[in-house]
N, C-alpha and C positions, 0 to 999 in steps of 0.2 A: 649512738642511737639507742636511745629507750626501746623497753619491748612494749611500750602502746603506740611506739612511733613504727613498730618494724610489724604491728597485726594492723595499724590503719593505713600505709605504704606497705606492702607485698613487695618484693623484688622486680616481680613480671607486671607491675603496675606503669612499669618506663618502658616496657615493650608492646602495653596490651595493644594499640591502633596498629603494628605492625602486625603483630598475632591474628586480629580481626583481620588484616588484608592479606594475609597467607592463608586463613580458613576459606575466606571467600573466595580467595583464587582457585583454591584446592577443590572447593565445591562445585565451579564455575566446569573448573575439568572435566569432575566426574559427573556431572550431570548430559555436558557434551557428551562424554564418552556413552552412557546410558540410554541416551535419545539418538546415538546411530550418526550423530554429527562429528567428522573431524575436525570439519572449520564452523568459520558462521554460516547461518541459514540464511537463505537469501531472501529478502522483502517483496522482488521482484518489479516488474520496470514500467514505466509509464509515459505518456508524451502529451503532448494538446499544441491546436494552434488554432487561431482563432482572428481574425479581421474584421471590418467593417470601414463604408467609407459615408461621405458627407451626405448620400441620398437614400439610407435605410439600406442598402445591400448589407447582408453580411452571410460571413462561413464560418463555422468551427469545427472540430475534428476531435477526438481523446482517446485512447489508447489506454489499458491498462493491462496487466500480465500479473497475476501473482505468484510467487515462489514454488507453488507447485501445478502451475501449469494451467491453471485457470485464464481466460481471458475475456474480455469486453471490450468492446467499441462502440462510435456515435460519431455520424455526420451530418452535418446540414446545413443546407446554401439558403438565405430566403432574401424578398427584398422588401421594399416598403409599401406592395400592395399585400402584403399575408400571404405571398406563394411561398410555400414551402416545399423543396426536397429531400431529402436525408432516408437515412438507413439506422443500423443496432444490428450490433451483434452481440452474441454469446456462445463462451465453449466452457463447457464442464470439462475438471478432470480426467472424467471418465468417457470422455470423446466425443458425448451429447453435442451439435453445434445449432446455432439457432442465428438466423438473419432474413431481418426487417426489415425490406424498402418501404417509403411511405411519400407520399404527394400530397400537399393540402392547398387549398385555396383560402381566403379573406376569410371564405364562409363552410366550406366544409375539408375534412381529411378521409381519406382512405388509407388501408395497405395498397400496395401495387400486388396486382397477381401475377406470375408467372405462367 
């Protein structure tokens, strides 16, 4: 091997993708370790369900929670005159929670009050 064949081929030119993927793993480490994580961080969880039949009835439902503790929801039944019932929620972090019955008709909506 020539030395223009051994300064344009390096040695660690046949290991460099393995090298890149031990730096990045190594990185991957210590950045978990840095941000207080020993595993993965969770994305957090979610659900829906949802129906209708052949004369405009229908219901849905959804669910969502994320990774640190947040959450929402959403319900409602209606048929095919515009009646509508359902609800919403929300919960902050920080314990804040907030829910919304509601009623409507063809032609108008309210909240429901307690």
């Amino acid at each position: 091997m020539g030395i223009e064949e051994q300064v344009a081929n390096p040695w660690w030119s046949r290991y460099e993708s393995t090298i890149t993927i031990l730096f990045a793993a190594l990185a991957a480490v210590h950045a978990s370790a840095l941000l207080g994580h020993g595993a993965l961080v969770s994305t957090g969880v979610s659900n829906s369900a949802r129906s209708q039949d052949a004369f405009g009835n229908y219901a849905f439902s959804y669910g969502i929670k994320d990774g640190l503790g947040a959450a929402n929801s959403r319900s409602e039944v209606g048929d095919a005159h515009g009646n509508k019932k359902g609800s919403y929620t929300i919960a902050d972090i920080d314990g804040r929670a907030r829910r919304v019955d509601y009623v409507a008709d063809g032609q108008d909506s309210s909240p429901v009050r307690d």
